[in-house]
C-alpha positions in Angstrom: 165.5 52.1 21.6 168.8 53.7 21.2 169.8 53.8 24.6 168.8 49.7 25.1 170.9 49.1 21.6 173.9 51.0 23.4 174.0 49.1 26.5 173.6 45.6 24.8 176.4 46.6 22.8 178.2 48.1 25.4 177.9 45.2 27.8 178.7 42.4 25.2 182.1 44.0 23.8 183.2 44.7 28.0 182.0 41.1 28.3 183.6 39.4 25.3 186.8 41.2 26.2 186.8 39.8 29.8 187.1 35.9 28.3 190.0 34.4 26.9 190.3 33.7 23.2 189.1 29.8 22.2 192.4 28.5 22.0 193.4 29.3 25.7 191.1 26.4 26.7 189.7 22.6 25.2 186.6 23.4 23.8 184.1 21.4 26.0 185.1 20.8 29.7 183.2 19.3 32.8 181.8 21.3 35.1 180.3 20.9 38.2 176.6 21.5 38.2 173.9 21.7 41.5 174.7 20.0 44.6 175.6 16.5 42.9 176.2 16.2 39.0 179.2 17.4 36.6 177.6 18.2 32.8 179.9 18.8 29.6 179.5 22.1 28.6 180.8 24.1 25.1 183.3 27.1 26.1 182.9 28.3 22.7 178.7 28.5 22.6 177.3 31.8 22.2 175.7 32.9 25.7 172.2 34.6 25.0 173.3 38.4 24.7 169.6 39.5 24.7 169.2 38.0 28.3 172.6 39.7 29.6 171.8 42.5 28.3 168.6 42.4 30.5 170.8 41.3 33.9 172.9 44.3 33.2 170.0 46.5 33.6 168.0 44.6 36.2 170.0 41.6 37.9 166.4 40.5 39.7 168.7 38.4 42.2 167.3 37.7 46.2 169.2 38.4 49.2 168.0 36.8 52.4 168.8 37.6 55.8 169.1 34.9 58.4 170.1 35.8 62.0 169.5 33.9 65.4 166.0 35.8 65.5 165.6 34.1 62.7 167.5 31.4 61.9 165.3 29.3 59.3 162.8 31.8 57.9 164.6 34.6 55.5 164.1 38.2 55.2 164.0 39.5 51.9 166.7 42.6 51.6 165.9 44.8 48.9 168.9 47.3 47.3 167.7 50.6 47.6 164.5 50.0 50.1 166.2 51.3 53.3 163.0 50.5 55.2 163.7 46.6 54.0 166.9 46.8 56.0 165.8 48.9 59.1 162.7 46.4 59.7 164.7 43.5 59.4 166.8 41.6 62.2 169.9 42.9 60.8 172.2 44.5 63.6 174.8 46.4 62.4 176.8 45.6 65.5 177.3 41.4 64.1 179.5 40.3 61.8 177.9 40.2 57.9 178.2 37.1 55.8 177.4 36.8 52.6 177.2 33.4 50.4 177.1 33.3 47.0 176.1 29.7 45.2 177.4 28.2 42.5 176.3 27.2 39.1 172.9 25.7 38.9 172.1 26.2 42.4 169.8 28.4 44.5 169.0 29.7 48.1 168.2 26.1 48.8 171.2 24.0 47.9 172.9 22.4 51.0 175.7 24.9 51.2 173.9 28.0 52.4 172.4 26.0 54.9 175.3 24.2 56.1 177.3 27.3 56.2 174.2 29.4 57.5 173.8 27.2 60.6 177.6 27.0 61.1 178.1 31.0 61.6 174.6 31.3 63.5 175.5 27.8 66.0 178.9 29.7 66.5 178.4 33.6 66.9 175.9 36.7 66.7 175.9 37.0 62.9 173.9 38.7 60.1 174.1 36.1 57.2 173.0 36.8 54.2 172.4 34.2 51.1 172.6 35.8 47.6 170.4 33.6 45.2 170.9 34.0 41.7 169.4 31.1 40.6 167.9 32.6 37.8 171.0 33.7 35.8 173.2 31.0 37.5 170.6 28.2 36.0 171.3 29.4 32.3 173.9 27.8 30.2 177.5 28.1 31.3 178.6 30.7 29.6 175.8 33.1 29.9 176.3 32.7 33.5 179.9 33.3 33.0 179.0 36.3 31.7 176.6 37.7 34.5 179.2 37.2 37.4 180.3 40.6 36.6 177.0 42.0 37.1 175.9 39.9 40.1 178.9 40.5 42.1 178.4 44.5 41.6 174.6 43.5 42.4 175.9 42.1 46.2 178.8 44.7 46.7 176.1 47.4 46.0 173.6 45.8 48.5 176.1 45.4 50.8 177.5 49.2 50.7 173.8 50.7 51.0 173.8 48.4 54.1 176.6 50.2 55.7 175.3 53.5 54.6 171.8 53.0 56.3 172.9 50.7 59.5 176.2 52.0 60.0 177.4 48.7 59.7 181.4 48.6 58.4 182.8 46.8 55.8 185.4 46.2 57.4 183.4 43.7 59.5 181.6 41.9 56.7 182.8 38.8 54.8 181.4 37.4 51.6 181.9 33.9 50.7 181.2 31.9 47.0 181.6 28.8 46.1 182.3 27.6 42.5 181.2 30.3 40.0 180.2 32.6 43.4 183.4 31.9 43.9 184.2 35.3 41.1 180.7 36.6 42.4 182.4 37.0 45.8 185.4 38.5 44.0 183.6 40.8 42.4 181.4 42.1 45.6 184.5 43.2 47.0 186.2 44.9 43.9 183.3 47.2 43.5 182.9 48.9 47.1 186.6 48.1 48.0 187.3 48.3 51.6 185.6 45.0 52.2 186.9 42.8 55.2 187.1 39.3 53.5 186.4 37.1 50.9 186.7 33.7 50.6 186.6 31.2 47.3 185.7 27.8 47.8 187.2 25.9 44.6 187.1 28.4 42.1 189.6 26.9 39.9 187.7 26.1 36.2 190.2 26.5 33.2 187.5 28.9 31.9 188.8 31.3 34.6 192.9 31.1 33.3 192.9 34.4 32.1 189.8 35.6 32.7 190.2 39.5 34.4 186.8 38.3 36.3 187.9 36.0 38.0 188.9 36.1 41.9 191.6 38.0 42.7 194.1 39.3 45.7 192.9 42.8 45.5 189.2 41.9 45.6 189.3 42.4 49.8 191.5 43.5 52.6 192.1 39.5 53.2 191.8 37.2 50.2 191.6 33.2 50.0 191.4 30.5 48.0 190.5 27.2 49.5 191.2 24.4 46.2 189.6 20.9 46.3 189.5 20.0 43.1 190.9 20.1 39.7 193.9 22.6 40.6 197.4 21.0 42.0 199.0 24.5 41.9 197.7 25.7 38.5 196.4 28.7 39.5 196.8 31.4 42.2 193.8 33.4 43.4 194.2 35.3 46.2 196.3 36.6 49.4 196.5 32.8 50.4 195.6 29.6 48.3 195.2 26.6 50.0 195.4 23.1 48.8 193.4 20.3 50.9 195.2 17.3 50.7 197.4 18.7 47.3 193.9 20.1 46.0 192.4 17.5 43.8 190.4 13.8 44.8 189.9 14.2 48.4 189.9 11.4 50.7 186.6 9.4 50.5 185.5 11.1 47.4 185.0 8.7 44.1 184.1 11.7 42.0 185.0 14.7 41.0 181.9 16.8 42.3 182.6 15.0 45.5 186.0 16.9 45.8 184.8 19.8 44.4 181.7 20.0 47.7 184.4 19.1 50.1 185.9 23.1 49.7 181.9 24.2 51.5 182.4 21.0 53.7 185.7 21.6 54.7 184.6 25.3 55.4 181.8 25.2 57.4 183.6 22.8 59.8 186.5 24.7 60.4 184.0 28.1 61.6 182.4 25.4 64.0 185.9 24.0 65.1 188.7 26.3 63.7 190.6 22.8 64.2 192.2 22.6 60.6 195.9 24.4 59.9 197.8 24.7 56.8 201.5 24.6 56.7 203.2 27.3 54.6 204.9 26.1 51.1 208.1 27.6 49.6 207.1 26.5 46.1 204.3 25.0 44.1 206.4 21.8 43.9 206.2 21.3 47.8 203.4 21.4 47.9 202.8 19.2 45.3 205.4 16.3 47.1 203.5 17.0 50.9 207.0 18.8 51.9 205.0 21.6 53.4 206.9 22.9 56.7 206.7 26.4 57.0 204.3 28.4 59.5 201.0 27.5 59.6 197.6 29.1 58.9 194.1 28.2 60.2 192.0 27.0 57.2 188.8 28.7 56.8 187.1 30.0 60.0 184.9 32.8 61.5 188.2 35.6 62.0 186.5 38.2 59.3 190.0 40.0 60.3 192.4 37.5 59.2 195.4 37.8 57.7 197.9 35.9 55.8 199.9 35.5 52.5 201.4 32.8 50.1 200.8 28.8 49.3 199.6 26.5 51.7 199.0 22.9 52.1 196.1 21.3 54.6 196.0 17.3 54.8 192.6 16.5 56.3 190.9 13.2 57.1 188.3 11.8 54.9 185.2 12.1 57.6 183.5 15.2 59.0 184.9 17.5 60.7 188.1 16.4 58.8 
């Protein structure tokens, strides 16, 4: 009983400190929540310690491998169970992808798959879709709370992959989108060493000065693709990139509809590696479309790419973009 007492208060006062006081952000905000709704929620509600408390010791989260043996049907990975790995398709000579979903989704919402059959339609690949559907479907800031523990979670299944495959880090990338956005983040801060990681729209004013968040040092290569909600607010990573000034995308009425076109925009570019971003002085070029500077690709397959600063990527309004 002790020991469970210790590490609920443990984990609560390391959590609580990782959040910024009230007053750093309006109370209630929109989110984005699923594959197609936005839902108010309360930055200042309690999250249900009791539950954390219970993630911190056992996370319970899925990760399923998809390769070209098996491009539909999942195999279950299991931290710890080397024999999970070895019987498995996974071939430590392919590129590793992980994808981490966003809030109120699971292994089913559109963007694994889209992304999933993007990498396997393009290349050899070991992909692997982290579902943590049953923290990520609590209230906001319960989940807020857990990203810390299911980012360790995917960084430590990923590590024990290398050690029993051989399989380097330095050839695995880990994509989030949304809150996996941080859960991507912190995959990579916890083994270190990690190729890439990518955030698709992590920008949430909930994230401002949150030491959670996604950050430069999370990966060898960190980047920040924005479609929604941040015109230069915020910088994540090694490079941020703003789609069409990052906010209302073309064709998009709504706000969830920018916010999906970050995955979109994505998984077209590892089919195509067709969009480039050109290279911004300052936040306010970017702002004005005055962008000239050398350009970037957007996205894509390269698990050893490299780049640094602000970038701005007009696209068109239709897939691929």
């Amino acid at each position: 009983m002790k020991v469970a007492l210790v590490l609920f208060v443990t984990s609560t006062v390391y959590l609580a400190a990782a959040l910024p006081a009230p007053s750093a952000s309006p109370r209630f905000v929109q989110v984005p929540a699923g594959d197609d709704e936005v839902v108010t929620v309360d930055l200042e509600a309690e999250p249900d310690y009791k539950f954390l408390n219970d993630v911190a010791r056992n996370p319970r989260n899925a990760y399923i491998l998809f390769t070209r043996r098996n491009p539909h049907n999942g195999q279950t990975l299991i931290l710890n169970d080397a024999n999970s790995i070895r019987n498995s398709n996974f071939n430590p000579a392919h590129t590793t992808i992980a994808i981490a979903h966003g809030y109120i989704q699971s292994q089913n919402s559109n963007l694994n798959q889209i992304i999933r059959d993007a990498y396997l339609n393009r290349m050899e690949a070991n992909v692997i879709v982290l579902d943590w559907s049953r923290i990520s479907q609590m209230d906001y800031m319960t989940a807020i709370y857990a990203i810390p523990s299911v980012g360790q979670g995917l960084g430590n299944l990923l590590n024990f992959i290398s050690t029993v495959t051989g399989a380097p880090l330095t050839n695995m990338h880990v994509t989030g989108f949304s809150l996996g956005s941080h859960v991507a983040g912190n995959a990579g801060r916890t083994i270190r060493g990690l190729a890439r990681v990518t955030g698709l729209d992590p920008y949430s004013p909930v994230w401002n000065l949150n030491s959670n968040r996604l950050a430069a040092s999370d990966a060898v290569y960190v980047e920040a693709i924005h479609t929604s909600g941040n015109t230069g607010n915020r910088l994540f990573a090694d490079v941020d990139y703003f789609v069409n000034g990052g906010d209302n995308q073309p064709g998009c009425w709504t706000s969830i509809c920018s916010h999906n076109r970050s995955w979109e925009v994505f998984a077209a570019t590892v089919t195509f590696n067709h969009l480039h971003g050109n290279q911004c002085t300052n936040v306010a070029e970017m702002r004005n479309n005055q962008c000239r500077g050398s350009q970037l690709p957007l996205g894509n397959s390269d698990v050893n790419k490299r780049g640094s600063g602000i970038f701005r990527v007009n696209t068109g309004a239709n897939f691929p973009y």
